[in-house]
N, C-alpha and C positions, 0 to 999 in steps of 0.2 A: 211405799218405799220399803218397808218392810219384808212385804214377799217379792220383790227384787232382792235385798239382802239373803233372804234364807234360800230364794231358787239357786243365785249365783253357787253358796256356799254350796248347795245340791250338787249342783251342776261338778264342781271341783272335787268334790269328794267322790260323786260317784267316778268321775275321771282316773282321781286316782284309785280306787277298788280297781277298775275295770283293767287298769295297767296295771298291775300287781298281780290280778286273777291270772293274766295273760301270762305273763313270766312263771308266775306259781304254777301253771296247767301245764307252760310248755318245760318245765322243768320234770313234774308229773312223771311225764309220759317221755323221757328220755332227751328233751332236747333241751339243754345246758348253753345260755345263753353266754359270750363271755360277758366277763364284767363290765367291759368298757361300753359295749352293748348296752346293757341294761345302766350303766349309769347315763349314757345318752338319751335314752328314752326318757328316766325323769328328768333331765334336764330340757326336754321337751313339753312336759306334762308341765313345769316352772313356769317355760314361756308361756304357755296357751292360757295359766292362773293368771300370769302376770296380765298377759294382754286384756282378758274377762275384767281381772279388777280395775285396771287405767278405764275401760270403756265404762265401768262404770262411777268410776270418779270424775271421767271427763266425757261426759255424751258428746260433745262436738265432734267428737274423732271420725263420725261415720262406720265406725265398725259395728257389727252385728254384735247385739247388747242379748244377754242371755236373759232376762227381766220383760225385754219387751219395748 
C-alpha cells in the first residue's frame, strides 16, 4: 500500500514537472503561450490527479490504477 502511495504521488508530480517544463521550454525558445492556454492545461493535469487519486480510493471504477 505504500509503494502505491508514494508511485501515485511519483506519478503526479512528475506530471506536473513535465507540464511546467513544456510551457517553461516553449516559452524558452519564443513561443508564449496565452494564459488561458496554460491555465487550461493545469486544469487538465487537475483532472488526470483527480481521476489517479478516486482510482485509487475506489479500485472498483475499473480505470487503470497507476500502483498496479
Amino acid at each position: 500500500m505504500l509503494i502505491t502511495i508514494l508511485t501515485l504521488t511519483l506519478y503526479l508530480v512528475l506530471l506536473a514537472v513535465v507540464v511546467y517544463t513544456v510551457i517553461w521550454a516553449l516559452g524558452k525558445i519564443g513561443i508564449e503561450l496565452p494564459p488561458r492556454i496554460v491555465q487550461l492545461l493545469w486544469v487538465a493535469v487537475v483532472i488526470v490527479a483527480l481521476i489517479y487519486i478516486i482510482t485509487y480510493i475506489v479500485p472498483g471504477l475499473h480505470l487503470p490504477s497507476p500502483g498496479g
